[in-house]
C-alpha positions as CSV (number, residue, x, y, z in Angstrom):
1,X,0.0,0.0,0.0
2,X,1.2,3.5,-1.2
3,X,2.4,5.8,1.9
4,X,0.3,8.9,1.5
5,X,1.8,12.5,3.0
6,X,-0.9,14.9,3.4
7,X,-0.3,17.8,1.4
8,X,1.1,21.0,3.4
9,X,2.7,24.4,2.4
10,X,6.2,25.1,1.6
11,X,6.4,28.3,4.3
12,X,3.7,28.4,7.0
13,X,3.5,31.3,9.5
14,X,-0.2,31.7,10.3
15,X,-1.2,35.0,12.3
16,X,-3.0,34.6,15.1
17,X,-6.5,35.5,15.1
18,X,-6.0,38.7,17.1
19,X,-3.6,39.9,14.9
20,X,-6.1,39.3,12.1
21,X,-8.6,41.2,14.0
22,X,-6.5,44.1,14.8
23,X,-5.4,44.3,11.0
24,X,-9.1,44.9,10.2
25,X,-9.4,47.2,12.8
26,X,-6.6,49.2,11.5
27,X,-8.2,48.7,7.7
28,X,-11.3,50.5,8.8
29,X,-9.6,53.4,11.3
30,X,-6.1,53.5,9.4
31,X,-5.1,55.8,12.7
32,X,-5.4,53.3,15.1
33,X,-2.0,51.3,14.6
34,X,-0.6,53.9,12.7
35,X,3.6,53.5,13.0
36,X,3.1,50.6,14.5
37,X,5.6,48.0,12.1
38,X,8.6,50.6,12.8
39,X,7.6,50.2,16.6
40,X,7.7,46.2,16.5
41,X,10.7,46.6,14.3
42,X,12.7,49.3,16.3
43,X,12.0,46.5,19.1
44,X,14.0,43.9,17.7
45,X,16.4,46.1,16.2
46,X,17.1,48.9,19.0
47,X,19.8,51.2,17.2
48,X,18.4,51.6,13.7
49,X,16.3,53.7,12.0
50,X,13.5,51.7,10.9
51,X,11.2,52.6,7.7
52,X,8.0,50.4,6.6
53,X,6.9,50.0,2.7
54,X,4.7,47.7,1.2
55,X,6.2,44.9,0.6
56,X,10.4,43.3,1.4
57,X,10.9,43.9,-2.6
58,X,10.1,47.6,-2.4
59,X,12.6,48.0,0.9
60,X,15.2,46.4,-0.8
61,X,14.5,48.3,-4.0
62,X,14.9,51.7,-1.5
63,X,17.7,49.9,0.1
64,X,19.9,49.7,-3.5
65,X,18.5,53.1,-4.0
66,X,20.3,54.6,-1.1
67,X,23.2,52.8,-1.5
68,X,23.7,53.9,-5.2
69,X,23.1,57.7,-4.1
70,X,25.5,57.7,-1.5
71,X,28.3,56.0,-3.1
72,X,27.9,57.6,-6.7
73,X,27.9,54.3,-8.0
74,X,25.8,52.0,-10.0
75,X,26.7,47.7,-9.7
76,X,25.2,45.7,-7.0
77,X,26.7,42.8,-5.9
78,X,23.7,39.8,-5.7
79,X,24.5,36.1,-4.6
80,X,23.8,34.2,-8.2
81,X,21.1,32.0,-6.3
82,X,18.6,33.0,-4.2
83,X,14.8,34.9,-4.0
84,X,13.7,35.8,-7.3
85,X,12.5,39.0,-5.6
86,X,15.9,40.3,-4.9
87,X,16.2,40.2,-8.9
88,X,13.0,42.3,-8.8
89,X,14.0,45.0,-6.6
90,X,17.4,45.5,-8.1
91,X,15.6,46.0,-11.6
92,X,13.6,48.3,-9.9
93,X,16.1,50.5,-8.1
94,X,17.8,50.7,-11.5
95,X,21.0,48.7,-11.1
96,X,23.7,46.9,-12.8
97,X,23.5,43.8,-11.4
98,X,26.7,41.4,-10.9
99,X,26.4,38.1,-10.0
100,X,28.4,36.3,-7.5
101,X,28.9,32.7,-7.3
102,X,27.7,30.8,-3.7
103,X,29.5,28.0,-1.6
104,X,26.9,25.3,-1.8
105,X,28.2,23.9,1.9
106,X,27.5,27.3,3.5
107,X,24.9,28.9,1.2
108,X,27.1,31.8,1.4
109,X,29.0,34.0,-1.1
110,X,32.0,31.9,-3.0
111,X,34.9,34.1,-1.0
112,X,37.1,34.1,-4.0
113,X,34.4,35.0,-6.5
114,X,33.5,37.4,-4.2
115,X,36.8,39.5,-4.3
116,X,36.8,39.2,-8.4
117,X,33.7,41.1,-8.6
118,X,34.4,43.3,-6.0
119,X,35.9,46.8,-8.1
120,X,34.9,50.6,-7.8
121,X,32.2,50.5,-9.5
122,X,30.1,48.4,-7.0
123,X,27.8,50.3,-4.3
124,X,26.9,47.8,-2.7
125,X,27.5,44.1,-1.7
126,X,23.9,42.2,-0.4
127,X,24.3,39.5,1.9
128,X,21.7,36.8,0.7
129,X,21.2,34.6,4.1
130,X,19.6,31.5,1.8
131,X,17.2,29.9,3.8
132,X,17.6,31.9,6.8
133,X,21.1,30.3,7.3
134,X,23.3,33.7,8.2
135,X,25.7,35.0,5.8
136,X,29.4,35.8,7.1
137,X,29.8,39.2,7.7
138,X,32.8,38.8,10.1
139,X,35.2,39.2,7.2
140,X,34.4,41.7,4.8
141,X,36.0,44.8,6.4
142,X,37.6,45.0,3.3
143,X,34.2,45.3,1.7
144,X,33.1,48.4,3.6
145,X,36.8,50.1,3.7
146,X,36.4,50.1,-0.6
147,X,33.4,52.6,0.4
148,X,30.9,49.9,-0.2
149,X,27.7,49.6,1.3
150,X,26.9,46.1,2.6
151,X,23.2,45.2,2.9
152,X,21.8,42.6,5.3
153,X,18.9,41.0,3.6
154,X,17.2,39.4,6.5
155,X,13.9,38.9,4.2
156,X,14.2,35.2,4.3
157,X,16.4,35.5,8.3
158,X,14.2,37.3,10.4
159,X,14.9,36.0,14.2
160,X,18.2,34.3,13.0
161,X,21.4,34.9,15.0
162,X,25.0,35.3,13.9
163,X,27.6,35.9,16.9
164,X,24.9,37.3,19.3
165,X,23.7,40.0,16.3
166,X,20.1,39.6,14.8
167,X,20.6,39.1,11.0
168,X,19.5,42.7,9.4
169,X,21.3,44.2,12.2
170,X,24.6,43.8,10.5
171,X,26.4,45.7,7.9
172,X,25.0,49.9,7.0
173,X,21.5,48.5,6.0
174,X,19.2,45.7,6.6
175,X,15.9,44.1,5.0
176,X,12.7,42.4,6.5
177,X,10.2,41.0,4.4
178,X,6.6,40.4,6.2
179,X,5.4,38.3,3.1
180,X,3.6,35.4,2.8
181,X,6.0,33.3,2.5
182,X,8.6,34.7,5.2
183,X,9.4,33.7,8.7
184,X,6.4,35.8,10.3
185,X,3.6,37.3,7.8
186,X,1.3,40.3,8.1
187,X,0.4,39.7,4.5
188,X,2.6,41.6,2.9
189,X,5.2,44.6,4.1
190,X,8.5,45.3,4.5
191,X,10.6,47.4,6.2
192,X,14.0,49.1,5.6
193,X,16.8,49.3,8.4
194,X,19.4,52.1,8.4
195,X,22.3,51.5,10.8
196,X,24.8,54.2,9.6
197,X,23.0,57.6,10.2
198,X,25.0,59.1,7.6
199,X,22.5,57.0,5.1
200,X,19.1,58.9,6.4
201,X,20.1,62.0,4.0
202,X,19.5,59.6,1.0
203,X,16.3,57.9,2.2
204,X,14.5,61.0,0.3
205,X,10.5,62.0,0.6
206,X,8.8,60.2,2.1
207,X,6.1,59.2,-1.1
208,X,2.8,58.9,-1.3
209,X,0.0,58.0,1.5
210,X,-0.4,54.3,2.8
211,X,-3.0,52.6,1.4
212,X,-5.4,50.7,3.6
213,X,-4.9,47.3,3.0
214,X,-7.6,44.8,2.0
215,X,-5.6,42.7,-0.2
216,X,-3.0,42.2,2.6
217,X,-5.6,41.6,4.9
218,X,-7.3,38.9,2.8
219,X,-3.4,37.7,2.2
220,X,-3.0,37.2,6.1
221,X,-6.2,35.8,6.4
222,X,-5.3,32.8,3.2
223,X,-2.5,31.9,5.0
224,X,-4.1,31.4,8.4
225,X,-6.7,29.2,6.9
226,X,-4.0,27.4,5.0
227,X,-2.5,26.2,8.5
228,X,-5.6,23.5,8.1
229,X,-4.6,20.5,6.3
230,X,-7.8,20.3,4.4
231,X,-8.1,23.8,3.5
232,X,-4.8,24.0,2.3
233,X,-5.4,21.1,0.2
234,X,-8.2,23.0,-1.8
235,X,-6.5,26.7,-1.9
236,X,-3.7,24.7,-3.3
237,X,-5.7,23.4,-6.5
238,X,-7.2,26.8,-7.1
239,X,-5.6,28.3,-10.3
240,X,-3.5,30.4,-10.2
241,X,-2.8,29.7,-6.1
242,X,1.1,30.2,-7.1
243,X,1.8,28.5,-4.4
244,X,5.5,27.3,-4.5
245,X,6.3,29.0,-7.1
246,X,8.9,31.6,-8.2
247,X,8.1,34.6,-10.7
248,X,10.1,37.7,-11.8
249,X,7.7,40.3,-11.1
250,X,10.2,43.7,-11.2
251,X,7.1,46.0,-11.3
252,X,5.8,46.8,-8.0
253,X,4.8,49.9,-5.7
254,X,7.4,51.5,-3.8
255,X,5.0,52.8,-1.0
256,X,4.9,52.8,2.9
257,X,2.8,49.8,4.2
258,X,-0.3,49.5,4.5
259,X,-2.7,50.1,7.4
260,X,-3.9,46.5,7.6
261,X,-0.1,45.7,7.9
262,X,0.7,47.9,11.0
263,X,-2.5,46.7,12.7
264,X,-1.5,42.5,11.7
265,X,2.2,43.4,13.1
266,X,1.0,44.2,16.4
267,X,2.1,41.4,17.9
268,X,5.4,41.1,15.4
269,X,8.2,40.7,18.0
270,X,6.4,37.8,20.2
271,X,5.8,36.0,16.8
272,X,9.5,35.8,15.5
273,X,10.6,34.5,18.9
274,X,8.0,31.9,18.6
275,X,8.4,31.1,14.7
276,X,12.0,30.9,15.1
277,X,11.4,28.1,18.4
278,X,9.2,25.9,16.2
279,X,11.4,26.3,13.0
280,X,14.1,24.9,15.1
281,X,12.7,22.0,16.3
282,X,11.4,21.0,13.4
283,X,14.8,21.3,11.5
284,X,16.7,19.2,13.9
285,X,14.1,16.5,13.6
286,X,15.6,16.7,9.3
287,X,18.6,17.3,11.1
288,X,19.1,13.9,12.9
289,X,16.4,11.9,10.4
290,X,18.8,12.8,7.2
291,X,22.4,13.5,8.4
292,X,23.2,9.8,7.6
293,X,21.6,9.5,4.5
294,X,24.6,8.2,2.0
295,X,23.5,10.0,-1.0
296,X,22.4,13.4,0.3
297,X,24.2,16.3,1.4
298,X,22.8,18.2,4.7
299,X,23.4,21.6,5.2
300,X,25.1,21.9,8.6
301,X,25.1,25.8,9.6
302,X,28.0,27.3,11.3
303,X,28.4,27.2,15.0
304,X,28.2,30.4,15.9
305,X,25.0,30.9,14.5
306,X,21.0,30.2,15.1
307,X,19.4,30.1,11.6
308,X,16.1,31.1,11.0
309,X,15.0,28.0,8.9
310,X,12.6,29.1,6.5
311,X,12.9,25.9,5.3
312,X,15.5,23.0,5.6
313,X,18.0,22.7,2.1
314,X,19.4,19.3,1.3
315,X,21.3,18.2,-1.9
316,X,20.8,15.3,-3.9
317,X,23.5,13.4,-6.0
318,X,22.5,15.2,-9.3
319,X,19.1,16.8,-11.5
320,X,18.0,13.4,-12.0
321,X,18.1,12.0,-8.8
322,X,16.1,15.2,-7.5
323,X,14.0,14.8,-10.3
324,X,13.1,11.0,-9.1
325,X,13.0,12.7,-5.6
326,X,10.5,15.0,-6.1
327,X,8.0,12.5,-8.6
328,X,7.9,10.3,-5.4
329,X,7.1,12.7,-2.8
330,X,4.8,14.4,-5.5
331,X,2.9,10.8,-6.1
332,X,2.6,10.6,-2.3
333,X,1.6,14.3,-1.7
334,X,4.7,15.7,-0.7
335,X,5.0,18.3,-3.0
336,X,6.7,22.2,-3.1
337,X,10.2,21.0,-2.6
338,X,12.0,21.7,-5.2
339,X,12.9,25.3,-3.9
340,X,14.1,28.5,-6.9
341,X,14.3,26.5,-10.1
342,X,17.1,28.3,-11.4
343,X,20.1,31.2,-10.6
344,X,19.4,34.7,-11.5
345,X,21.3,35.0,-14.2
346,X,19.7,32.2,-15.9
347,X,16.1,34.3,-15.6
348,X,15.8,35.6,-19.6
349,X,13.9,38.8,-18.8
350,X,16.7,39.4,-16.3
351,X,19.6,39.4,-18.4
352,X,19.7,42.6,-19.3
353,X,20.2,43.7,-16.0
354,X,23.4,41.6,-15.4
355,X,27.2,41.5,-16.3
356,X,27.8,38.4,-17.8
357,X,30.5,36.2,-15.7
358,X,30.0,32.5,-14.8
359,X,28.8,31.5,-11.6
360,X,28.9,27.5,-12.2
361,X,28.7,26.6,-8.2
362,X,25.8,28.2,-8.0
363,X,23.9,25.9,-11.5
364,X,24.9,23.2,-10.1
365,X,23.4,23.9,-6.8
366,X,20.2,24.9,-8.3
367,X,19.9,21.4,-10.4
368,X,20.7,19.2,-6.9
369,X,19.1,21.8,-3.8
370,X,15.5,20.4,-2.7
371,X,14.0,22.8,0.2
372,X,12.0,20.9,3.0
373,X,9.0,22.6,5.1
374,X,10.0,23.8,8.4
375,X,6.6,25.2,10.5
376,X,4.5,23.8,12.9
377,X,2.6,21.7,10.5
378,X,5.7,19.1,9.7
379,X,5.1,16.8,12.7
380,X,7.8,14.0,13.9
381,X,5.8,11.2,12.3
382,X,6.4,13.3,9.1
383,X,9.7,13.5,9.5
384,X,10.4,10.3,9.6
385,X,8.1,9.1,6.7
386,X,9.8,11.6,4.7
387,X,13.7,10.6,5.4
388,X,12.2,7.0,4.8
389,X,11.4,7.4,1.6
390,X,14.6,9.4,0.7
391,X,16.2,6.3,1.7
392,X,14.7,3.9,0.4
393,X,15.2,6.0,-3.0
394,X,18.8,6.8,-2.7
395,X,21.7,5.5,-4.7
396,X,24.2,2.6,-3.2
397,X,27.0,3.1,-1.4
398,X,28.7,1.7,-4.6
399,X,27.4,4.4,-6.4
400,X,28.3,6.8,-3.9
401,X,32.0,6.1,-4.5
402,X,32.0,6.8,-7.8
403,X,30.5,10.3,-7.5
404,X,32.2,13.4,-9.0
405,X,29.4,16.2,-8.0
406,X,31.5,18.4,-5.6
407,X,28.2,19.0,-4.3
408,X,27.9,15.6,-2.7
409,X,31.3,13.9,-2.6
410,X,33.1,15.9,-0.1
411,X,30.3,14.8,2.5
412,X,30.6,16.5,6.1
């Protein structure tokens, strides 16, 4: 008899039905929970200057912004694999994007690519923080002392710890991202941290009114009724649900969030805390279920660092063991693995945005990286019935032996 998995999202982090209440609250009197976000946010992020927009694309779009104005220059430094958003908001500020290859053990930027697209011309340098596994920041003084901006992306990272810092705390700017599919959601909403005062002068006016917020209402609300197996199951058939999936979208509105948003991100501080507890149970169940799987790679973070885990990465031999991977759990219900299909340079309607330079760590990352769910819905009975089925669908040992993927030979 076929083992079934219940279907479940990729990124679950529900509001709680106070929050929900106090976002319509703050829909219909927009005054009510007015500057609230920056309040949460200045909470968990005491000595910076914090500035909400409607979404984590449009603060990172402000974030390039600022760093371009300041500096006088134009390139941005992007990890070659990670949110398609980030694409999106470097289109929109207006950039020249250069990509930088990753270190598929560490998620992190390849150190020696790193320093061969590192010149003048670069603004800034944006730490990616892939799957809410911190960047290193610890060395790349030599970064900042070129007159670079460095920008800590937290969107995928919020509540994750490097060396006692909160992620987004680090470098002259961070980025939160509120989205649906982030470690806490009020919808939608972003926010934009400046750390170096000297950075405020560039911020500019302040734009247009917020808007009050049905959509992101109606967002937050989706997501809380997806935390129910069987509703999920139903939203996630709809057309055009999206669910899972990754779009280039650089066209969005670079405006202050939303009333809903401030009211929904009432309780924002106790809810990272909280997210970030269950995340990290729920990863070391992968942790322990998977780390002596022969043909996978686990993705151990560094020691002196508490990742977020948005989700959990692993690495399988090659595209067509994934492939096999990812038909079994899909035949069983286990579906929305399979994480960003491809790097950003490989996006066509990006291209034009980007120097051309290879980045072939980050390909073949892509081609082997399968993302597992890391909320409160992925139970230990899960667990296990998933890293069953990995085994029972993994190469020999034999096999093993005669790998050449970098990826997954040099095992740790």
């Amino acid at each position: 008899m076929m083992m079934r998995l219940t279907r479940i999202p990729p990124t679950l982090a529900a509001p709680s039905l106070g929050a929900l209440t106090r976002g319509a609250v703050a829909l219909l009197r927009p005054s009510s929970f007015r500057g609230r976000l920056e309040h949460e946010v200045r909470t968990l992020f005491p000595r910076t200057h914090p500035v909400g927009f409607a979404s984590g694309r449009a603060a990172l779009a402000k974030a390039l912004i600022v760093a371009m104005r300041a500096t006088g220059r134009r390139v941005i430094v992007l990890p070659a694999y990670t949110s398609y958003s980030v694409a999106a908001a470097a289109a929109m500020a207006g950039a020249r994007v250069r990509l930088c290859d990753i270190d598929p053990i560490t998620l992190d930027f390849d150190r020696d690519d790193l320093r061969a697209c590192v010149d003048d011309h670069v603004a800034a340098v944006v730490l990616g923080n892939l799957y809410g596994y911190p960047s290193r920041i610890s060395d790349l003084r030599w970064v900042r002392e070129r007159g670079i901006i460095v920008i800590d992306d937290a969107a995928q990272a919020l509540g994750a710890i490097d060396v006692g810092d909160p992620v987004g705390s680090r470098g002259d700017l961070g980025v939160l991202s509120f989205g649906r599919g982030k470690c806490v959601t009020t919808g939608d909403g972003g926010a934009l941290l400046v750390h170096t005062p000297a950075l405020r002068a560039h911020l500019g006016n302040g734009g247009n009114e917020p808007t009050r917020g049905a959509v992101e209402l109606a967002m937050a609300a989706a997501v809380k009724l997806s935390s129910s197996v069987t509703m999920f199951g139903v939203m996630s058939r709809l057309p055009g649900a999206g669910i899972g999936e990754s779009t280039f979208q650089p066209e969005f509105a670079m405006a202050p969030a939303p009333s809903s948003v401030n009211g929904l991100a009432a309780d924002l501080t106790t809810c990272v805390w909280q997210q970030r507890e269950t995340r990290t149970g729920v990863a070391e169940l992968w942790m322990t279920a998977l780390r002596d799987c022969p043909a996978l790679r686990v993705i151990v973070p560094r020691g002196s660092t508490q990742p977020a885990y948005l989700r959990f990465p692993i690495l399988a031999t090659d595209v067509d063991a994934r492939r096999r991977l990812t038909q079994r759990f899909a035949r069983r219900g286990f579906t929305y693995v399979s994480s960003y299909p491809t790097t950003l340079g490989a996006i066509e309607a990006f291209r034009g945005w980007c120097d051309e330079r290879p980045t072939p760590k980050a390909e073949a990352f892509a081609e082997c990286v399968m993302a597992l769910p890391c909320h409160a819905r992925v139970s230990r009975r899960r667990v296990a019935r998933v890293a069953k089925l990995i085994k029972k669908s993994s190469i020999s040992v034999t096999d093993l032996h005669n790998l050449t993927n970098p990826l997954i030979s040099s095992k740790v």
